[in-house]
N, CA, C and O atoms as a DFTB+ gen file, in Angstrom:
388 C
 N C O
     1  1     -57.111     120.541     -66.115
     2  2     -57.350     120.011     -67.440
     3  2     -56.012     119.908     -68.156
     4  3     -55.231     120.827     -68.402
     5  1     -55.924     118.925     -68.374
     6  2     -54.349     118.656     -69.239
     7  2     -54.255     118.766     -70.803
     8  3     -55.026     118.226     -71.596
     9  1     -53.319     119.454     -71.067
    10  2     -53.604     119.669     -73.060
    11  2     -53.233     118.600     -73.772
    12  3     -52.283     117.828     -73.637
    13  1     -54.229     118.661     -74.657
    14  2     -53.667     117.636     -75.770
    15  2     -52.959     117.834     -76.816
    16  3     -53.499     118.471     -77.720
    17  1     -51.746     117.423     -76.983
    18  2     -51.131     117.438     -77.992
    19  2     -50.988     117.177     -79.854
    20  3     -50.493     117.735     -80.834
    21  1     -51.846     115.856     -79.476
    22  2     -52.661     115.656     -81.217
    23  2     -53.187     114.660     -81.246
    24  3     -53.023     113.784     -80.397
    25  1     -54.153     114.550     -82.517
    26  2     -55.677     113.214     -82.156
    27  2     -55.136     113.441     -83.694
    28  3     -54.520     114.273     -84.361
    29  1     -55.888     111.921     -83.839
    30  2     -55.637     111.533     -85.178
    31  2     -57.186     111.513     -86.015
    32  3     -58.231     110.949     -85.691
    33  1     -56.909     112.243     -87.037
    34  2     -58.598     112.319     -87.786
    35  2     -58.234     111.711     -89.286
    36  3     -57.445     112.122     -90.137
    37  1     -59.037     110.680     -89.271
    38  2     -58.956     110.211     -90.815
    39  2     -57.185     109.562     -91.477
    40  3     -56.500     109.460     -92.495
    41  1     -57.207     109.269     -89.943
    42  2     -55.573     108.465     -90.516
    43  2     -54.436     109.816     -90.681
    44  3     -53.562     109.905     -91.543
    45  1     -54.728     110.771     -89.629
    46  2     -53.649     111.849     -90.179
    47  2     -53.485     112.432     -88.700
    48  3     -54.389     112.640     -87.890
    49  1     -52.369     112.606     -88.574
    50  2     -52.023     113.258     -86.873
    51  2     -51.994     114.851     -87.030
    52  3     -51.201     115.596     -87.607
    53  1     -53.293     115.114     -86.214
    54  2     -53.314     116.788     -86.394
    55  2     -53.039     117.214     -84.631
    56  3     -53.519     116.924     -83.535
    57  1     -51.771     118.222     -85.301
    58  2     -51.132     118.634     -84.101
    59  2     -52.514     119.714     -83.809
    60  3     -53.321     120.226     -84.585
    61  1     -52.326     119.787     -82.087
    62  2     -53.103     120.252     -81.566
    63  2     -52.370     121.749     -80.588
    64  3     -51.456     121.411     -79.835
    65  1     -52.682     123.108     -80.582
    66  2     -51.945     124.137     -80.116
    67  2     -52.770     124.914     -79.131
    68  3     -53.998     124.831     -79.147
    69  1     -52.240     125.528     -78.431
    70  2     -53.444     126.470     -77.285
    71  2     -52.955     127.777     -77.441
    72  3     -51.754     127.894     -77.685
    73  1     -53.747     128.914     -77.336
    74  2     -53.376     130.352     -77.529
    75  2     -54.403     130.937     -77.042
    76  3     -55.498     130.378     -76.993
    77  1     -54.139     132.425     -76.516
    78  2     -55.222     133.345     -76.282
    79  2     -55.222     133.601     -77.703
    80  3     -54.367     133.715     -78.581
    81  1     -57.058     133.676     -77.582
    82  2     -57.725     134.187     -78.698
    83  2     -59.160     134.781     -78.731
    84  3     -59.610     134.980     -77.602
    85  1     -59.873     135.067     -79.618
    86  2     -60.679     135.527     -79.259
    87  2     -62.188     134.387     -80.041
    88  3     -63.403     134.540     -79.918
    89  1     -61.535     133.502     -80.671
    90  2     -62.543     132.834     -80.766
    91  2     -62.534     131.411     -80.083
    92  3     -61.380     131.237     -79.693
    93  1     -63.363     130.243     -79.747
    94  2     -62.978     129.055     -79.129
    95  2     -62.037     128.742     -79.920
    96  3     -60.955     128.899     -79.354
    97  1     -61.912     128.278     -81.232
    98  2     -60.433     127.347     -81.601
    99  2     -60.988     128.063     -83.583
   100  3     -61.674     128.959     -84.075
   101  1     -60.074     126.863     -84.046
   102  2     -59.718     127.491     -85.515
   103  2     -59.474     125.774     -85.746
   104  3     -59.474     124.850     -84.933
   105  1     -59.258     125.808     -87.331
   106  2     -59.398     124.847     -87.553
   107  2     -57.965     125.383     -89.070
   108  3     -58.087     126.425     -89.714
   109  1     -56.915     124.482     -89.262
   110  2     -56.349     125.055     -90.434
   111  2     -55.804     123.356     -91.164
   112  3     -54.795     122.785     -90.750
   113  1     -56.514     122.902     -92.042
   114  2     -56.178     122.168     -92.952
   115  2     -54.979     121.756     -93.554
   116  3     -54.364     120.698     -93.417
   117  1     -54.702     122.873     -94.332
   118  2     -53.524     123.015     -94.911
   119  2     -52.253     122.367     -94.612
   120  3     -51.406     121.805     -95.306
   121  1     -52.455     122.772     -92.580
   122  2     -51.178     122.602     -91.824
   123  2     -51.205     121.644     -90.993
   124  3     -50.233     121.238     -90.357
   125  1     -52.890     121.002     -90.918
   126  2     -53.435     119.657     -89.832
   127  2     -52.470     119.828     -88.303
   128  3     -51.647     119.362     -87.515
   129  1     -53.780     121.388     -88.874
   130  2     -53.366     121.786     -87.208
   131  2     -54.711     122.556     -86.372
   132  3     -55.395     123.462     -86.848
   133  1     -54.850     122.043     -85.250
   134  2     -56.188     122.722     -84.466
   135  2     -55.451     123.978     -83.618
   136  3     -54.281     123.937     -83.237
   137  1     -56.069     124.728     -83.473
   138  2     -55.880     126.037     -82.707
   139  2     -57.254     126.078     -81.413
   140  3     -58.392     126.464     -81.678
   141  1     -56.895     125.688     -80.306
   142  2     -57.600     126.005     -78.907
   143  2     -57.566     127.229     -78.119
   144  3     -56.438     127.578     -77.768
   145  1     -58.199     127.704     -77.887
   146  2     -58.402     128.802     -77.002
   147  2     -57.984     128.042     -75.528
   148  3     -58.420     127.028     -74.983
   149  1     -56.888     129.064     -75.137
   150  2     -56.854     128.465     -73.320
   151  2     -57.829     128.439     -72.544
   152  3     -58.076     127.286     -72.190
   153  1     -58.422     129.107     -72.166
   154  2     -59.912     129.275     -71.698
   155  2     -60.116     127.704     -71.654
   156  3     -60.129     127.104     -70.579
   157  1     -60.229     127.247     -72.531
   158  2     -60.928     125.902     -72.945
   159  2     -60.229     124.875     -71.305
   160  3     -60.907     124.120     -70.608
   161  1     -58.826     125.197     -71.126
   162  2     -58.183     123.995     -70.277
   163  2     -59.040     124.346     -68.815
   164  3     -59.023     123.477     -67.944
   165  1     -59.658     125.410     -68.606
   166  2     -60.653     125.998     -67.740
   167  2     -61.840     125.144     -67.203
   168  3     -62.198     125.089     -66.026
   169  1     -62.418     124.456     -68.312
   170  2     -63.672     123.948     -67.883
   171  2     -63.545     122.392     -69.256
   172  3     -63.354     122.428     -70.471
   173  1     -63.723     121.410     -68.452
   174  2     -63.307     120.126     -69.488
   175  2     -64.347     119.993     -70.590
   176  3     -64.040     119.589     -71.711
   177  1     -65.428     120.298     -70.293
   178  2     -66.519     120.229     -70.967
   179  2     -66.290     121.184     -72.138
   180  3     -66.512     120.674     -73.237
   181  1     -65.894     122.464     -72.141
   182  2     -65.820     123.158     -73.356
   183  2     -65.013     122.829     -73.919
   184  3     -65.247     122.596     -75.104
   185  1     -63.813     122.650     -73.482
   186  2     -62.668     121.883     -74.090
   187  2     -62.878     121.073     -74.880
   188  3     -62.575     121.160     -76.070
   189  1     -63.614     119.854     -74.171
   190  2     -63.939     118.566     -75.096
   191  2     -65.035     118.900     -76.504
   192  3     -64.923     118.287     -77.566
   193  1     -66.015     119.913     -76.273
   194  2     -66.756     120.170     -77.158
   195  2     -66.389     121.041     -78.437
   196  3     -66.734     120.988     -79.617
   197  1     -65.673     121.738     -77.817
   198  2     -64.567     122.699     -79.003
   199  2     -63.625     122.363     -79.620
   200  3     -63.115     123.026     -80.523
   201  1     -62.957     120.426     -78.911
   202  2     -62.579     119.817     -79.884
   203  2     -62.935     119.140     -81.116
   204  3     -62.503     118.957     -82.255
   205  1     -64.082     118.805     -80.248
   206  2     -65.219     118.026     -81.420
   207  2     -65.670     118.878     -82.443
   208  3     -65.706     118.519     -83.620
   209  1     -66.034     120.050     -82.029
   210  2     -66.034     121.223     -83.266
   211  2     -65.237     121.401     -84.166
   212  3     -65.606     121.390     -85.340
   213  1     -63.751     121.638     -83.746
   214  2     -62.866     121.688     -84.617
   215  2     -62.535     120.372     -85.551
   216  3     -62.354     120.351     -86.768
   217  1     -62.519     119.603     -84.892
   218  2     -62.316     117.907     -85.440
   219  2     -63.590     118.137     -86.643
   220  3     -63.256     118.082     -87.827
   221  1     -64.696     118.332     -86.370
   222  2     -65.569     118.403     -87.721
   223  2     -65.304     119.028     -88.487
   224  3     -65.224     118.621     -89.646
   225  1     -65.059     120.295     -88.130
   226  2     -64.249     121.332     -89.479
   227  2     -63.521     120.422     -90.188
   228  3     -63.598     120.446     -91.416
   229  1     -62.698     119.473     -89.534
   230  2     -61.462     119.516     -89.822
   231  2     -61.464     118.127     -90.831
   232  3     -60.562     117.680     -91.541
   233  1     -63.018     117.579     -90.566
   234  2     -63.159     116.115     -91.319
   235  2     -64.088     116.778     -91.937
   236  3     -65.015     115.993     -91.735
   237  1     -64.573     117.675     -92.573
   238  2     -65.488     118.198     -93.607
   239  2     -64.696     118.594     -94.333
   240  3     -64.989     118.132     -95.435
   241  1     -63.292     119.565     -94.452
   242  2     -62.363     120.200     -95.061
   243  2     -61.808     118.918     -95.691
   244  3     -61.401     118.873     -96.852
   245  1     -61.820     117.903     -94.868
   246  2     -60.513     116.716     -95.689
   247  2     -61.416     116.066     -96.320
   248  3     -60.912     115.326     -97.164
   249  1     -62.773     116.010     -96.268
   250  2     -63.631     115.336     -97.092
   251  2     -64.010     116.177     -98.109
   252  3     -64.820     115.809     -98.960
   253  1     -63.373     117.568     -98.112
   254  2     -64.170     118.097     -99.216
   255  2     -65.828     118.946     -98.927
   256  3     -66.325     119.977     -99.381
   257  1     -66.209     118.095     -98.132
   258  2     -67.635     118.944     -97.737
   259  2     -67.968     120.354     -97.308
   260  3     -69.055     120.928     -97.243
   261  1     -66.617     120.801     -97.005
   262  2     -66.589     122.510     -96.967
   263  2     -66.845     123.369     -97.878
   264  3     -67.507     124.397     -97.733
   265  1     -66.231     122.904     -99.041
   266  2     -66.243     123.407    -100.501
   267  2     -67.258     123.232    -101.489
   268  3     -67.363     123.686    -102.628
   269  1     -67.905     122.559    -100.883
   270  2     -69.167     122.477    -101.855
   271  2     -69.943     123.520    -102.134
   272  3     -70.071     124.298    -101.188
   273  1     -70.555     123.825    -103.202
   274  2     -71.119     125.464    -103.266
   275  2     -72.486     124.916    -103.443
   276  3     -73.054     125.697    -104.207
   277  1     -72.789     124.556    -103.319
   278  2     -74.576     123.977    -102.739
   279  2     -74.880     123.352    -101.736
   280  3     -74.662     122.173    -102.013
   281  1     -75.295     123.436    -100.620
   282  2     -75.527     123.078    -100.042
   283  2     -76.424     121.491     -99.536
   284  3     -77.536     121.621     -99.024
   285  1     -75.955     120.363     -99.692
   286  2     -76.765     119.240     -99.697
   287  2     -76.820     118.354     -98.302
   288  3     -76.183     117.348     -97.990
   289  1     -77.718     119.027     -97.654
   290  2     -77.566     118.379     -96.296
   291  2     -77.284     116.327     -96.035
   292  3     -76.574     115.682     -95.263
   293  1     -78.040     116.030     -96.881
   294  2     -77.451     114.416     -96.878
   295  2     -75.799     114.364     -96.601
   296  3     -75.062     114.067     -95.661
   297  1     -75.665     114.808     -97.914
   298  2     -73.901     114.675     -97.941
   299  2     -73.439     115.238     -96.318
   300  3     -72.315     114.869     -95.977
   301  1     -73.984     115.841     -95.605
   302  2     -73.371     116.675     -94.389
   303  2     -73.588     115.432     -93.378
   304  3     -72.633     114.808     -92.916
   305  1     -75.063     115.105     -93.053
   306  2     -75.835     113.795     -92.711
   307  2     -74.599     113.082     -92.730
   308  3     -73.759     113.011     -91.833
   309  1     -74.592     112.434     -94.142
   310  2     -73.580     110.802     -93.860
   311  2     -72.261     111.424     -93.584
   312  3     -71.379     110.641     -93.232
   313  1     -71.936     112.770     -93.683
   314  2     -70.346     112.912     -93.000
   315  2     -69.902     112.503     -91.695
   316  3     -68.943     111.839     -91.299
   317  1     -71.158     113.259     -90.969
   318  2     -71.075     113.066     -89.881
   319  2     -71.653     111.693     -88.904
   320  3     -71.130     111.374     -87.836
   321  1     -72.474     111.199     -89.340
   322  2     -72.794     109.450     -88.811
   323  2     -71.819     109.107     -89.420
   324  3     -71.253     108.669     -88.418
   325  1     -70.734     108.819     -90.626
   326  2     -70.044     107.925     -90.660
   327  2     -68.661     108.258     -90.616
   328  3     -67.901     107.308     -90.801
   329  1     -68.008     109.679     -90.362
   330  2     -67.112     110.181     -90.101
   331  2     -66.947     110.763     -88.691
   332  3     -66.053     110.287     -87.992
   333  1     -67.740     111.773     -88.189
   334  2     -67.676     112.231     -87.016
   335  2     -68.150     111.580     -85.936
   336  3     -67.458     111.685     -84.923
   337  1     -69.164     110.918     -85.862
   338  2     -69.779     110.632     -84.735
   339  2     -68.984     108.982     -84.646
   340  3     -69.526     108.068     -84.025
   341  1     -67.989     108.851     -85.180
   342  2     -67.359     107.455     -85.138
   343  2     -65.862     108.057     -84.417
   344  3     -65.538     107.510     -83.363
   345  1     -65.018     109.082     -84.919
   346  2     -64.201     109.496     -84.261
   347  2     -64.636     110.130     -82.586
   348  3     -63.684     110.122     -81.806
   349  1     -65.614     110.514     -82.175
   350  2     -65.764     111.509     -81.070
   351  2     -65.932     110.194     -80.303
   352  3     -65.488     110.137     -79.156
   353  1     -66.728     108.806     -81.017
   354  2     -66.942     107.316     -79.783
   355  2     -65.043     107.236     -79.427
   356  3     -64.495     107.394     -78.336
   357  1     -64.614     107.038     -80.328
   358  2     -63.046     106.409     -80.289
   359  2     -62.297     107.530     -80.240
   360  3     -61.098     107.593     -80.513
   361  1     -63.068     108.506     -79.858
   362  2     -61.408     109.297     -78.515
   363  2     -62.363     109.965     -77.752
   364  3     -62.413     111.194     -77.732
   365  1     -63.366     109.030     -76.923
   366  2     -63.781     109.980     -75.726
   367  2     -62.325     109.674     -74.414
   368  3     -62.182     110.124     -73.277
   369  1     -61.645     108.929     -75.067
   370  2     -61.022     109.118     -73.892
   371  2     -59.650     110.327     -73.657
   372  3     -58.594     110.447     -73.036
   373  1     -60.414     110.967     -74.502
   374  2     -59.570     112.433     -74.719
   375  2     -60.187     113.492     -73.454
   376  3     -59.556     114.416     -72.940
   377  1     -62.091     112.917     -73.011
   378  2     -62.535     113.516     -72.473
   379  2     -62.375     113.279     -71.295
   380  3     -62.240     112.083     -71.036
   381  1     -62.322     114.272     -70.102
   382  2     -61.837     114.522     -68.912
   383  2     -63.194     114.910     -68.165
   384  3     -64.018     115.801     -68.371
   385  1     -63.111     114.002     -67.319
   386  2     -65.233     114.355     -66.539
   387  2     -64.401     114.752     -65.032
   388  3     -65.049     115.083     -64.039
């Protein structure tokens, strides 16, 4: 499994890093930066899915939808049909079968 270096979310190049850790990955805004667990370069499938995880963190945080202190599932809904599930079509070729 080969690492990736950085994917672009929302028009912004978020560097991408690998480390032992103890959780799959991290997600840090601030620094538009993903944190991977090595483990992950292990099996492509977790890899790819723990990117997509983080990538949502990481387009909910830049949308703001993290911070919301009520919870309104719509708003979560259209994040993800019109934010996430549009980035994960246009970089499956990040994914490794």
């Amino acid at each position: 499994m080969r690492k990736v270096a950085s994917v672009n979310v929302l028009n912004h190049k978020i560097k991408i890093i690998y480390e032992e850790m103890e959780d799959w990955g991290e997600c840090f805004m601030d620094d538009k930066l993903i944190k991977l667990n090595k483990k992950c370069l292990k099996d492509p499938e977790q890899h790819w899915w723990t990117l997509v995880h983080e990538v949502t963190h990481m387009i909910f945080e830049m949308t703001g939808l993290a911070f919301m202190e009520i919870n309104d599932e719509e708003a979560y809904v259209r994040c993800v049909e019109n934010l996430v599930i549009p980035w994960v079509l246009g970089n499956s070729h990040l994914r490794e079968k």
